[in-house]
TORKOLZA-111930 format. One record per residue (C-alpha): residue number from 1; residue in one letter; x, y, z negated. Coordinates in pm, 1 decimal. Layout:
% residues N
NUM	a	X	Y	Z $
...
This chain:
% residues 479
1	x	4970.0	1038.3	-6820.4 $
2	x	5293.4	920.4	-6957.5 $
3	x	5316.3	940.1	-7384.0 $
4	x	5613.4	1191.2	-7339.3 $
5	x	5470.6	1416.9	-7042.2 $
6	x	5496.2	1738.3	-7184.2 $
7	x	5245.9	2000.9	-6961.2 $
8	x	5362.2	2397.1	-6855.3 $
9	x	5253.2	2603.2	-7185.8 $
10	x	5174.6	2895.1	-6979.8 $
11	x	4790.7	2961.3	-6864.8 $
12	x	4664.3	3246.4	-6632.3 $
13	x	4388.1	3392.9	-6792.9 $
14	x	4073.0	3618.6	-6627.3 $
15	x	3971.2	3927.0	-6771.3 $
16	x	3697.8	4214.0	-6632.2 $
17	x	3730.5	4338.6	-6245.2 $
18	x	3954.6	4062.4	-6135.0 $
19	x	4276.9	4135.7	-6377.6 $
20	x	4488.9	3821.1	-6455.7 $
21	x	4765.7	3804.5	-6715.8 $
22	x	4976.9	3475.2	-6840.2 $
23	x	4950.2	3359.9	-7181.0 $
24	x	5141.7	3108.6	-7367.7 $
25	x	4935.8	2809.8	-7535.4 $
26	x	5180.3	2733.9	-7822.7 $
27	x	4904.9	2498.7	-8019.8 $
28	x	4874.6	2293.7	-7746.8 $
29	x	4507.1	2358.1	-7734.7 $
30	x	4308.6	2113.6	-7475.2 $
31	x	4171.0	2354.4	-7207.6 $
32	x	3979.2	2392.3	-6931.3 $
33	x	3971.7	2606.8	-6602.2 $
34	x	3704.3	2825.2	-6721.6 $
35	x	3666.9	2812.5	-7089.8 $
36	x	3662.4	3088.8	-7265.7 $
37	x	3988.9	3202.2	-7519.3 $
38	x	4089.0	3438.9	-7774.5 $
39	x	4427.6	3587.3	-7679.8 $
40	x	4631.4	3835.2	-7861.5 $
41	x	4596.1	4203.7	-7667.5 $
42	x	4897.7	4454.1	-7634.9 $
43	x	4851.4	4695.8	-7923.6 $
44	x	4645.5	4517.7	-8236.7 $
45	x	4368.3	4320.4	-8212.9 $
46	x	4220.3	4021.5	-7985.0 $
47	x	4053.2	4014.5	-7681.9 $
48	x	3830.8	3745.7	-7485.8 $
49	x	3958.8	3597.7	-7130.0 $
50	x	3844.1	3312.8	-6894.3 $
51	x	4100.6	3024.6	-6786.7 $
52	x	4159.9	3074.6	-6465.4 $
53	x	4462.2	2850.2	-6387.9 $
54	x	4672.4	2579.8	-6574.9 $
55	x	4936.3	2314.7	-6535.0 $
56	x	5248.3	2336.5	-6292.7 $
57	x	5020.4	2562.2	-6031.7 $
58	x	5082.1	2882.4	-6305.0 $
59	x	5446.4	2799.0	-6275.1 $
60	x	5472.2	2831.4	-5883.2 $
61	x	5199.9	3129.6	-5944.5 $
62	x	5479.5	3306.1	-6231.6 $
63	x	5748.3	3249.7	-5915.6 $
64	x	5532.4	3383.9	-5635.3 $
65	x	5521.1	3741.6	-5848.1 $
66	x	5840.3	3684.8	-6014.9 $
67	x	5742.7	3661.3	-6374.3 $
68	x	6034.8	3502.0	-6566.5 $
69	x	5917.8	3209.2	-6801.7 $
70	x	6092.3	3345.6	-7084.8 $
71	x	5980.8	3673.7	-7095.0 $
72	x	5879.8	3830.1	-7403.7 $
73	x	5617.5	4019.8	-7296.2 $
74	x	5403.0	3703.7	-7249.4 $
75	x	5127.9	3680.1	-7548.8 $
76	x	4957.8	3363.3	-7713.9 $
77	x	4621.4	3216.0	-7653.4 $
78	x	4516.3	3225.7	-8058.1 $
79	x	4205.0	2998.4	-8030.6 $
80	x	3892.1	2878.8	-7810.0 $
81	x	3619.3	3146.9	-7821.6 $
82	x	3309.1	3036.5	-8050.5 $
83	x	2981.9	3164.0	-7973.9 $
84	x	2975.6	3444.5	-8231.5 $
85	x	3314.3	3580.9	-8033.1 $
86	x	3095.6	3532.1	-7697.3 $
87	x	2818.1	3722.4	-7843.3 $
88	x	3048.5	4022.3	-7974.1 $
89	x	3232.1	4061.6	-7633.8 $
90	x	2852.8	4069.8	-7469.9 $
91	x	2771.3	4339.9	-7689.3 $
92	x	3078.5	4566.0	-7633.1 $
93	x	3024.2	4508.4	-7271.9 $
94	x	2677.1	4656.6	-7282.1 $
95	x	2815.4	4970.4	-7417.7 $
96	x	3054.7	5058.9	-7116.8 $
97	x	2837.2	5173.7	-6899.3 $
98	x	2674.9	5479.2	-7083.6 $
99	x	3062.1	5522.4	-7203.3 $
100	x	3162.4	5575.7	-6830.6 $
101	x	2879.7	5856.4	-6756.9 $
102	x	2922.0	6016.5	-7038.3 $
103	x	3352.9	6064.2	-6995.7 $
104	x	3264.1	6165.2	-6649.8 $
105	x	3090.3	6439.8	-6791.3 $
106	x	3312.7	6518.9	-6974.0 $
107	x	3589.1	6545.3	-6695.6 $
108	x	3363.6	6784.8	-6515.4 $
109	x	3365.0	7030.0	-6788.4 $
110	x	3764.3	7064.1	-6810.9 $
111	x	3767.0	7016.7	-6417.1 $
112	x	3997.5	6790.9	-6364.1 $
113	x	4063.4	6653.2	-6019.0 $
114	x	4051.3	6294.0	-6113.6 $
115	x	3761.6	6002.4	-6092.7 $
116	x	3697.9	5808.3	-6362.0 $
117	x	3612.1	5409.3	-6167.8 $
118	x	3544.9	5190.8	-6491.7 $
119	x	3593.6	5144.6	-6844.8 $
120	x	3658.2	4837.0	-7039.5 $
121	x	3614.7	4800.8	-7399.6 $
122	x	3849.0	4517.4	-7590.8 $
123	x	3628.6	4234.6	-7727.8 $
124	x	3683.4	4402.8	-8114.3 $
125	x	3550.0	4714.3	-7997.8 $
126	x	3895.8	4902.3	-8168.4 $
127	x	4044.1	5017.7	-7818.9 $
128	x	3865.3	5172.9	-7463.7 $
129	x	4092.5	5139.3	-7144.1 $
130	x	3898.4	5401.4	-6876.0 $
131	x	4051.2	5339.3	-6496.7 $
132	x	4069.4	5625.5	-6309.0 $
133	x	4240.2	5750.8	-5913.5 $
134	x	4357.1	6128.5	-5824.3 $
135	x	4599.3	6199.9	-5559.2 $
136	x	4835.8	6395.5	-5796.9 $
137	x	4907.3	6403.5	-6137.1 $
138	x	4666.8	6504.8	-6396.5 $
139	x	4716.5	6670.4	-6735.8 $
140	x	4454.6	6484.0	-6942.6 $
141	x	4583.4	6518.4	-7303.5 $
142	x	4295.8	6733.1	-7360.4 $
143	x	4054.6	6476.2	-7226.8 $
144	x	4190.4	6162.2	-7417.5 $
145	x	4129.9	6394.0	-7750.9 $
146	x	3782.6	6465.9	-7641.4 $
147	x	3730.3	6103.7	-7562.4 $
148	x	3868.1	5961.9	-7902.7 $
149	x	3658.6	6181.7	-8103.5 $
150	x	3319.9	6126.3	-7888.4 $
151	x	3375.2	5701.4	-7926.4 $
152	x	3572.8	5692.1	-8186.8 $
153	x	3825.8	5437.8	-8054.6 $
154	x	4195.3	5436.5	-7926.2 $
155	x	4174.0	5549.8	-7564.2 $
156	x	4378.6	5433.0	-7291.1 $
157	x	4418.0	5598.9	-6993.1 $
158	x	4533.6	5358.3	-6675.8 $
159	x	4524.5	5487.2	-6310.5 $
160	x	4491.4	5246.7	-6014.8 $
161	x	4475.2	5257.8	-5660.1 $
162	x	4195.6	5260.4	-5398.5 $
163	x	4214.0	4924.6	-5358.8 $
164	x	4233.7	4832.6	-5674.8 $
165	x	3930.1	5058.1	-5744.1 $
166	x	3722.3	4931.3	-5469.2 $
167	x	3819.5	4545.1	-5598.7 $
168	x	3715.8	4592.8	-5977.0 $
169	x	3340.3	4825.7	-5863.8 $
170	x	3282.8	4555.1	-5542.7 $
171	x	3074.7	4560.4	-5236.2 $
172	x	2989.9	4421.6	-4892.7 $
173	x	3215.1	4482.8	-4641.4 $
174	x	3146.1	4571.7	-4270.9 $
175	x	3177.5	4224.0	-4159.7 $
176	x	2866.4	4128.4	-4400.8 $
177	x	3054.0	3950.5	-4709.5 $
178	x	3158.1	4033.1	-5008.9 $
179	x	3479.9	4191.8	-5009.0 $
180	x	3817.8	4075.2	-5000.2 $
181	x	3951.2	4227.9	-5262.5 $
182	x	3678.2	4153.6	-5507.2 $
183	x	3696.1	3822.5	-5456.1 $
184	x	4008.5	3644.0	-5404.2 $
185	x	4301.5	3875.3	-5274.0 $
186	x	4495.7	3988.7	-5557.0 $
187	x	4842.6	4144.8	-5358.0 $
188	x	4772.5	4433.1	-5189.2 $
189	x	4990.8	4480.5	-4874.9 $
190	x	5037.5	4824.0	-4691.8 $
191	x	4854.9	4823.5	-4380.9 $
192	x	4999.0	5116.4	-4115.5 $
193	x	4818.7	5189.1	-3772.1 $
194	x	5070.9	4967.2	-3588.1 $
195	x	4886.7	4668.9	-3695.3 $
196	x	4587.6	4799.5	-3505.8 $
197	x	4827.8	4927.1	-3209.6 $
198	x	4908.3	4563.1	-3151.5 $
199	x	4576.4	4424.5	-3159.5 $
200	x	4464.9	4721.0	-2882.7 $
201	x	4199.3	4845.3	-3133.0 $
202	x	4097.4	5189.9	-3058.2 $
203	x	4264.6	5455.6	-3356.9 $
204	x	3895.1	5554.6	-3490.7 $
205	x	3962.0	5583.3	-3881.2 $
206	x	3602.6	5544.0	-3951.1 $
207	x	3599.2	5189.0	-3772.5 $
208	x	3936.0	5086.7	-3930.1 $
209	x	3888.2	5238.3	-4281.8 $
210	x	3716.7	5008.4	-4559.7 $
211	x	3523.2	5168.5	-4847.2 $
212	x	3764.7	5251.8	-5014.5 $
213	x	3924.4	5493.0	-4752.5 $
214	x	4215.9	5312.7	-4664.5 $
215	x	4267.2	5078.6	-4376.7 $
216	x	4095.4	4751.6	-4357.0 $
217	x	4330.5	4512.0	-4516.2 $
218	x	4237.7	4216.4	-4289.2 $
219	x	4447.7	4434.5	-4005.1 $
220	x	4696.2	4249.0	-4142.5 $
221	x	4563.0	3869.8	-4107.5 $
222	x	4579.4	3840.8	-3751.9 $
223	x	4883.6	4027.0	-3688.7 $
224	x	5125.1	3764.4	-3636.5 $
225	x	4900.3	3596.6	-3393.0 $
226	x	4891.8	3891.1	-3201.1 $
227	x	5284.1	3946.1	-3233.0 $
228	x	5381.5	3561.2	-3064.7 $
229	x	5086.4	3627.2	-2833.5 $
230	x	5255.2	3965.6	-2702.0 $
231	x	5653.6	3815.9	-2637.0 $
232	x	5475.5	3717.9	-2313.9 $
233	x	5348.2	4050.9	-2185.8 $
234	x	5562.7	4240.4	-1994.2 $
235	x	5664.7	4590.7	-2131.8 $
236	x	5553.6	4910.9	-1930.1 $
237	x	5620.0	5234.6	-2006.3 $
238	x	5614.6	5376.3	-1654.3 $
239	x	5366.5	5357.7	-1386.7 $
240	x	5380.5	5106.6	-1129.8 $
241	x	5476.8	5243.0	-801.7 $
242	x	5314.0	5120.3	-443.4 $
243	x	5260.6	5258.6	-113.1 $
244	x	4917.3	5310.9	-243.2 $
245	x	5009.5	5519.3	-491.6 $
246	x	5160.8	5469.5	-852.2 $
247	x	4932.0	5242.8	-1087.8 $
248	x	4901.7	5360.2	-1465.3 $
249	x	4848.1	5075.8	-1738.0 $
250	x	4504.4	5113.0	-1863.1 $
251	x	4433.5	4852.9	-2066.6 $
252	x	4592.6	4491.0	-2171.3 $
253	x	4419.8	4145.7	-2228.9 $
254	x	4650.1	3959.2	-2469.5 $
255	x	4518.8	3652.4	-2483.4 $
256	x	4388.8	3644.3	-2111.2 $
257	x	4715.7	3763.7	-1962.9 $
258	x	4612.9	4062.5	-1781.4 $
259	x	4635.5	4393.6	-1721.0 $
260	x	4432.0	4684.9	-1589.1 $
261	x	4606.4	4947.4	-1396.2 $
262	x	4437.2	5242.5	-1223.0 $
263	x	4571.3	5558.0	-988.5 $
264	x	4518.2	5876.6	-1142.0 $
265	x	4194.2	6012.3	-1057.0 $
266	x	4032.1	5719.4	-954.3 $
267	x	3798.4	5519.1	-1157.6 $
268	x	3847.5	5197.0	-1040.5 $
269	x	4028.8	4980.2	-1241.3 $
270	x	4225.8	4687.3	-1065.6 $
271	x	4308.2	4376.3	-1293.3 $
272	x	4635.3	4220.7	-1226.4 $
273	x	4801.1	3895.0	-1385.9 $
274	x	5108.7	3929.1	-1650.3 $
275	x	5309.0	3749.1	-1363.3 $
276	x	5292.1	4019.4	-1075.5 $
277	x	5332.8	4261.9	-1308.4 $
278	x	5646.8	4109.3	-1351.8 $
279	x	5735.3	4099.5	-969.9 $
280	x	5633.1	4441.2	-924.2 $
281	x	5870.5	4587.1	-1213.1 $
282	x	6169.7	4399.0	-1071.3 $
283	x	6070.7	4500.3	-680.2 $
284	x	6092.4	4875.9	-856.1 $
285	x	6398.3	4853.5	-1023.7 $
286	x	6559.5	4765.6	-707.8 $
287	x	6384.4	5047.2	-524.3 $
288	x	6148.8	4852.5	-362.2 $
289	x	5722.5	4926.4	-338.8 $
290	x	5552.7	4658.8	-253.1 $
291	x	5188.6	4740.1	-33.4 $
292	x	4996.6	4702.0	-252.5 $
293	x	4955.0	4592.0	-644.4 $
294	x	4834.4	4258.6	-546.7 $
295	x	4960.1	3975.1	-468.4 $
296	x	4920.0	3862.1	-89.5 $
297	x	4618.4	3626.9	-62.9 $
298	x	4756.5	3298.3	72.5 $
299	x	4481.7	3107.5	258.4 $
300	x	4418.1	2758.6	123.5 $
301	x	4358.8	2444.8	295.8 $
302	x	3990.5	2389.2	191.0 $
303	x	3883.4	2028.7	106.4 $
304	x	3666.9	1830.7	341.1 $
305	x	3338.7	1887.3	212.8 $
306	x	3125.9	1574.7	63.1 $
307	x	2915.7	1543.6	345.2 $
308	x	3209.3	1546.3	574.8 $
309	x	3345.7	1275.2	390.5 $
310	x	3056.4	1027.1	374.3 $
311	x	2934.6	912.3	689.9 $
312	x	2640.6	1110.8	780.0 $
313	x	2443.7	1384.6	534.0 $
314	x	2297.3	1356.3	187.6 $
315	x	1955.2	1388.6	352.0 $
316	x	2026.7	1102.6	562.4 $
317	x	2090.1	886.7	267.1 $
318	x	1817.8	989.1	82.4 $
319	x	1568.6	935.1	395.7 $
320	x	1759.1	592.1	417.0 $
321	x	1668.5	549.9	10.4 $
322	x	1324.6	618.8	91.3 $
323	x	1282.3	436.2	406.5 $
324	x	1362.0	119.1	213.8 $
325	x	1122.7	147.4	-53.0 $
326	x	851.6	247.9	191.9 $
327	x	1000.8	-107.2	356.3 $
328	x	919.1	-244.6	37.0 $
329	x	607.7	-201.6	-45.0 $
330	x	484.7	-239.2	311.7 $
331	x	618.4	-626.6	261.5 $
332	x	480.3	-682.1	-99.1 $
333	x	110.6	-534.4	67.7 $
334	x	158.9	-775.1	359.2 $
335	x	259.4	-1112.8	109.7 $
336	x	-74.0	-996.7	-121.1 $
337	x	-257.2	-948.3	188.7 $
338	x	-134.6	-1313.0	327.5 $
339	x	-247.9	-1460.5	-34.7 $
340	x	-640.9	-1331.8	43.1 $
341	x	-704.8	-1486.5	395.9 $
342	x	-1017.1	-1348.3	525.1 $
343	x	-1204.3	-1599.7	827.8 $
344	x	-1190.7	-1341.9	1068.9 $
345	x	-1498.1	-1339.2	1303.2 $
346	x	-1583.9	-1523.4	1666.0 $
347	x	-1662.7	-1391.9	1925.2 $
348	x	-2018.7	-1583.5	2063.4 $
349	x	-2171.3	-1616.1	2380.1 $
350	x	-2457.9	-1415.1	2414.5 $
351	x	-2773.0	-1565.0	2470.8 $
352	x	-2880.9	-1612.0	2839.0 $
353	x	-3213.6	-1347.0	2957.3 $
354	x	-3494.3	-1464.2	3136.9 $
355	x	-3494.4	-1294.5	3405.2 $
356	x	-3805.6	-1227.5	3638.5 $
357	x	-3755.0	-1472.1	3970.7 $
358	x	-3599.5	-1211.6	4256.4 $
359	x	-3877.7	-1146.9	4533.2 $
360	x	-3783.5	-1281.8	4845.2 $
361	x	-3684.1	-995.1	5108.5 $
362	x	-3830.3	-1044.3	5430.2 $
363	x	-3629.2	-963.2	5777.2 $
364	x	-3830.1	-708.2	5841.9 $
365	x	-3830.6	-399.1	5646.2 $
366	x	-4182.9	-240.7	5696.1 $
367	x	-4334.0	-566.9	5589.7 $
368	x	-4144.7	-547.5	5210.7 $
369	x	-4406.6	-215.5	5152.2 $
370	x	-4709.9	-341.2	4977.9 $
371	x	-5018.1	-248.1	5096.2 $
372	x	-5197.9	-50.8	4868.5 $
373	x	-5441.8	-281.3	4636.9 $
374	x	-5808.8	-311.7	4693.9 $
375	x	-6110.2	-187.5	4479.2 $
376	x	-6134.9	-481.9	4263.8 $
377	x	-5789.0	-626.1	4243.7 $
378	x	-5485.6	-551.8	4003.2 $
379	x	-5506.2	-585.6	3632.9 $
380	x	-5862.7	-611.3	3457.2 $
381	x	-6023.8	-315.5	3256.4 $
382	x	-5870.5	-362.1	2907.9 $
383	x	-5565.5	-585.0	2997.4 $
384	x	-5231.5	-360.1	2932.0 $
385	x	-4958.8	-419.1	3185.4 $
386	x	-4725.0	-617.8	3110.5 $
387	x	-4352.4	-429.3	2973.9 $
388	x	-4081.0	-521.9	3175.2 $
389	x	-3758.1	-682.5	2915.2 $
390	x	-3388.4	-660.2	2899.5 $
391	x	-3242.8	-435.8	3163.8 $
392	x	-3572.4	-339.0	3351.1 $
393	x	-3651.4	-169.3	2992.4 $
394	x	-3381.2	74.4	2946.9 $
395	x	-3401.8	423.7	3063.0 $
396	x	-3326.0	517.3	3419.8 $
397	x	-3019.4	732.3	3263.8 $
398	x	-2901.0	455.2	3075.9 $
399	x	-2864.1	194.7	3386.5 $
400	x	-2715.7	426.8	3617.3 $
401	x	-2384.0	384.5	3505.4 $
402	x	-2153.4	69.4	3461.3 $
403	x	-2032.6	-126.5	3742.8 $
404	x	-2156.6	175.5	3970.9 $
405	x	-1988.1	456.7	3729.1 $
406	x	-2157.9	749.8	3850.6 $
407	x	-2297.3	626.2	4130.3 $
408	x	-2685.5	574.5	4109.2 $
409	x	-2836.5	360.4	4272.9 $
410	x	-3125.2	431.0	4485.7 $
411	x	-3418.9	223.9	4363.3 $
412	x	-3378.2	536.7	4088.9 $
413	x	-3407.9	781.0	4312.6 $
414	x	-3742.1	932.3	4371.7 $
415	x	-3828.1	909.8	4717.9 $
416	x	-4145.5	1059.8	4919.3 $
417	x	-4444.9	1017.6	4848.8 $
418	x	-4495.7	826.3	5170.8 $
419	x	-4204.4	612.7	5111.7 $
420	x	-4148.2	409.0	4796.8 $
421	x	-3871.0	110.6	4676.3 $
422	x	-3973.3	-257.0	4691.1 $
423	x	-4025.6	-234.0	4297.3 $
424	x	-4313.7	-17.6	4370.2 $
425	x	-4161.8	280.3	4284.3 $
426	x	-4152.1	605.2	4454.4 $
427	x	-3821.4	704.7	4589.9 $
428	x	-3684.2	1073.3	4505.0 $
429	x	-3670.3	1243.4	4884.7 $
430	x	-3361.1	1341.6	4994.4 $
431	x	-3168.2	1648.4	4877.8 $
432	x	-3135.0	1916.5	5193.5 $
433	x	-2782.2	1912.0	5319.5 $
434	x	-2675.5	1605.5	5236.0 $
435	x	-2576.6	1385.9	5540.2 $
436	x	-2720.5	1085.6	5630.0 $
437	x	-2636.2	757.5	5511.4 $
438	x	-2351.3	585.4	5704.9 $
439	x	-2439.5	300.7	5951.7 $
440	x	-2244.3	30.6	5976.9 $
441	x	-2125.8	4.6	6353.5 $
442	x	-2350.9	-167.8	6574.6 $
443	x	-2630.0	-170.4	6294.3 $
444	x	-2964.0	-70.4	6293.6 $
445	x	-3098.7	250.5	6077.6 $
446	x	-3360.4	-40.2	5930.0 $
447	x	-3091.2	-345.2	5900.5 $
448	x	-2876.1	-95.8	5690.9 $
449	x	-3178.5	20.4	5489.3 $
450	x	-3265.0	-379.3	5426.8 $
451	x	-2923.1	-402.9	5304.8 $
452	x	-2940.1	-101.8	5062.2 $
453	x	-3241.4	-240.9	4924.9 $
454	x	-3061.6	-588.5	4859.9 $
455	x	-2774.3	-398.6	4686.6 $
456	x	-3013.0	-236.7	4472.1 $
457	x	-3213.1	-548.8	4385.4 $
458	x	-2855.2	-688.1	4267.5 $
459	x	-2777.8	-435.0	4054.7 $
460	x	-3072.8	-407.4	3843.3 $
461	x	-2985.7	-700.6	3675.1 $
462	x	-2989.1	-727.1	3301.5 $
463	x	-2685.7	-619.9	3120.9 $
464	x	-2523.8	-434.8	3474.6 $
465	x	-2502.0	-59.9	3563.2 $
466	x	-2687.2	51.8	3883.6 $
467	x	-2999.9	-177.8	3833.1 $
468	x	-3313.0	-63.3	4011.0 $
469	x	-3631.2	-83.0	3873.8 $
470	x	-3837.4	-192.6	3581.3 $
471	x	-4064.7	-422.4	3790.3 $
472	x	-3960.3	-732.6	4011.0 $
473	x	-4079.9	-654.8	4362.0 $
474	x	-4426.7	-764.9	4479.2 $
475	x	-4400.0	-1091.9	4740.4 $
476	x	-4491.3	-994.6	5063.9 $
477	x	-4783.1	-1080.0	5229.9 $
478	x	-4548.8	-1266.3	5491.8 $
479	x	-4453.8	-1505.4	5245.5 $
C-alpha cells in the first residue's frame, strides 16, 4: 500500500443473535475480520464484539442503511480483547439462560401479555438487555423493578419483531436449511399475499407462513422473475365465449405459456396457448365466437419417411450387410481349403470274375433235362459240393432286380416238380390265372421256351440283375 494511504476508520462489529453496530477505530489498531474487540457500550461500561467488516466495504455498507459518517452516535473500538476479557464474556454468557426462565416466570405472575425471546448480558456483567414481542403495548414498570432487584443489574427492556425474534433464537426452515434470517439477511422487507398471487401459489397460510408466523420472506426473491415473466400473459377477467359454451380461466402456466380454461360444470380442463388466447379476446371484443377454443388443426405435409428415401428398406440393407460377410467367410474357407489339397480318390477297375464256362444249349429242348444220375455217380461220400462264387452266390431276392427291375427271371421261379431249369433247379409252377406266355408269331411253344431259357442263362451273370441259378447247367448228353 502506498506510505500515505490512509484506510476508512469505521468497522462493523458482531455482537449476540446477529446484531451489527459501526464503531470508530481512532488508534488505528491493526485488525482482522473476526478478532475479537473491546468497544465502548451506550450507557457505562464495555462490551465484547467480533469484526465483522472493515475497509471501504463498511463505507458502501454505512450508505446502503444511510448511516452518516459523522454521526455522533458512533462509539470507539477501546482495545483488542485479551483472553481474561474472552473468559469474562464466556462466563456472563452462561448465566443468561437461567436469567431468561426465571423473568419468564416472573411475567406470568403479573400476567402480562408479552414473550420474553432472549436476554443478553454486557461483557461487565453491570447491565441485562431482555428482548421481548406483544402485539400491543405493555405496562412493564412493575416488571423491570422486579427484574432489577432479582439480578441486581440495570435492566433494559427492547422489543423486536417476529422476524427479528425468529433470527436471534434460529432454526431450520421448511426448505431444510438453516434459516434466512439467522444467517445472512439482515433487512427485513414486508412480504403481502400479492407476492404469492403472482407466483399462482395457493393462499394456505400454513404453507406460506415461516416459524415465526409471518409470511415466508423468500416470497419476495423470485418476484421480479415472475413480474417480467407475466407482461406476456394476456389479462382475463371474463370468460371466454364460444359456440361451445363460455370457457372460465382455471389455471395459468407462466413460464410454459398456457392456460387452462374449463365450462362450468364440466371437469375437463382444455389447455390453450397464451397466443389464441389472444385471438379469442380480440374475436370477442368485436362480437365474434369462434367454434371452438382451439385453434383449427392445419394438416401438415409429412416428410418422406427414411425408408422412402433410401432405395429399398432398412431390412434390405441389413440382409445386404449380412449377405456380404456370409460372402466373406465362404471365400476365406474356400482359399484355406485350396491351401490343404487333399489327392482325391480313383476310381479302379474292378477285378474281372471267373466265371463258370456257359453250357452249351442244344436245339432241342427236351434233350437240355438231365437225366436223373445213377446209383453210383455224383459226388463221393464225404466230398462237400462245391459253392457256387460271385453272382451264383447271392440270394435269389438279391439277383432279381437290376437290369430286370422287378422283373424276375424264371430260372428263380419254382417250377413243377416234373419240370425243372437247365441249372438243375426246380421251377416254381405257374400261378392260376395268369395267361400264358406270349409266342412269338410263327414260333414254336418249345423254340420260345429255348429262348427263355437262353435269356435266363444271360442274366445270371455275375454282377447283373435277373441271373438264374447258382449252378452252371449240366452238358447234355448230346454233346
Amino acid at each position: 500500500m502506498p506510505s500515505d494511504f490512509k484506510e476508512f476508520d469505521l468497522v462493523e462489529v458482531r455482537f449476540k443473535g446477529g446484531r451489527k453496530d459501526f464503531f470508530r477505530n481512532k488508534t488505528r489498531i491493526p485488525l482482522i475480520t473476526g478478532d475479537a474487540v473491546v468497544v465502548e457500550s451506550a450507557g457505562s461500561g464495555w462490551h465484547l464484539g467480533h469484526v465483522s467488516l472493515k475497509g471501504e466495504l463498511v463505507r458502501l455498507q454505512m450508505k446502503k442503511k444511510k448511516v452518516p459518517l459523522d454521526s455522533k452516535d458512533i462509539r470507539t473500538i477501546l482495545r483488542v480483547a485479551t483472553e481474561q476479557d474472552v473468559e469474562r464474556w464466556q462466563a456472563v454468557r452462561d448465566l443468561e439462560t437461567g436469567t431468561m426462565f426465571k423473568a419468564r416466570a416472573v411475567v406470568d405472575e403479573l400476567r402480562l401479555k408479552m414473550k420474553l425471546s432472549d436476554v443478553e448480558y454486557q461483557a461487565d456483567r453491570t447491565r441485562a438487555t431482555f428482548f421481548y414481542s406483544a402485539d400491543d403495548r405493555v405496562d412493564f414498570r412493575d416488571l423491570i423493578k422486579r427484574l432489577a432487584d432479582e439480578f441486581r443489574v440495570r435492566v433494559e427492556m427492547r422489543q423486536i419483531s417476529l422476524r427479528h425474534e425468529a433470527g436471534r433464537l434460529g432454526g431450520i426452515g421448511s426448505c431444510g436449511r438453516e434459516l434466512c434470517c439467522s444467517t445472512w439477511l439482515t433487512d427485513f422487507k414486508s412480504v403481502s399475499t400479492t407476492a404469492a398471487r403472482y407466483q399462482n401459489l395457493s393462499l394456505n397460510p400454513a404453507k406460506l407462513s415461516g416459524q415465526c408466523g409471518r409470511l415466508k420472506c423468500c416470497l419476495n426473491y423470485e418476484l421480479d422473475t415472475y413480474l417480467d415473466a407475466l407482461k406476456d400473459i394476456p389479462q382475463v377477467q371474463r370468460p371466454l365465449q364460444t359456440e361451445k359454451g363460455d370457457y372460465t380461466l382455471q389455471k395459468t402456466d407462466i413460464f410454459k405459456k398456457k392456460m387452462w380454461f374449463a365450462v362450468r360444470g364440466d371437469n375437463n380442463w382444455v389447455v390453450v396457448p397464451t397466443e389464441r388466447v389472444r385471438e379469442v379476446l380480440e374475436l370477442n371484443k368485436r362480437g365474434e365466437k369462434p367454434e371452438s377454443l382451439l385453434a383449427p388443426v392445419r394438416e401438415e405435409e409429412k416428410a418422406p419417411e427414411v425408408t422412402a428415401i433410401v432405395e429399398g428398406s432398412l431390412e434390405r440393407l441389413d440382409d445386404k450387410i449380412k449377405a456380404s460377410k456370409r460372402s466373406k467367410r465362404g471365400k476365406k474357407k474356400k482359399e484355406k481349403g485350396s491351401e490343404e489339397v487333399v489327392p482325391t480318390p480313383v476310381a479302379t477297375a474292378r477285378p474281372a470274375r471267373n466265371h463258370p464256362p456257359r453250357p452249351t444249349v442244344p436245339s432241342d429242348p427236351r434233350e437240355a433235362t438231365p437225366a436223373p444220375p445213377a446209383e453210383g455217380e455224383g459226388p463221393a461220400a464225404g466230398e462237400e459240393r462245391s459253392r457256387p462264387r460271385g453272382a451264383a452266390a447271392r440270394p435269389l431276392n438279391r439277383r432279381g432286380r437290376g437290369r430286370g427291375e422287378g422283373r424276375r427271371s424264371d430260372a428263380s421261379r419254382p417250377q413243377d416238380s416234373a419240370s425243372a431249369t437247365p441249372g438243375g433247379e426246380p421251377s416254381r409252377p405257374p400261378r392260376e390265372g395268369r395267361p400264358p406266355r406270349s409266342t412269338a408269331p410263327g414260333e414254336t411253344p418249345e423254340a420260345s421256351e429255348a429262348r427263355r431259357s437262353r435269356s435266363n442263362r444271360r442274366g445270371g451273370r455275375s454282377g447283373r440283375p435277373g441271373g438264374g441259378g447258382g449252378e452252371p447247367a449240366a452238358p447234355s448228353s448230346a454233346s
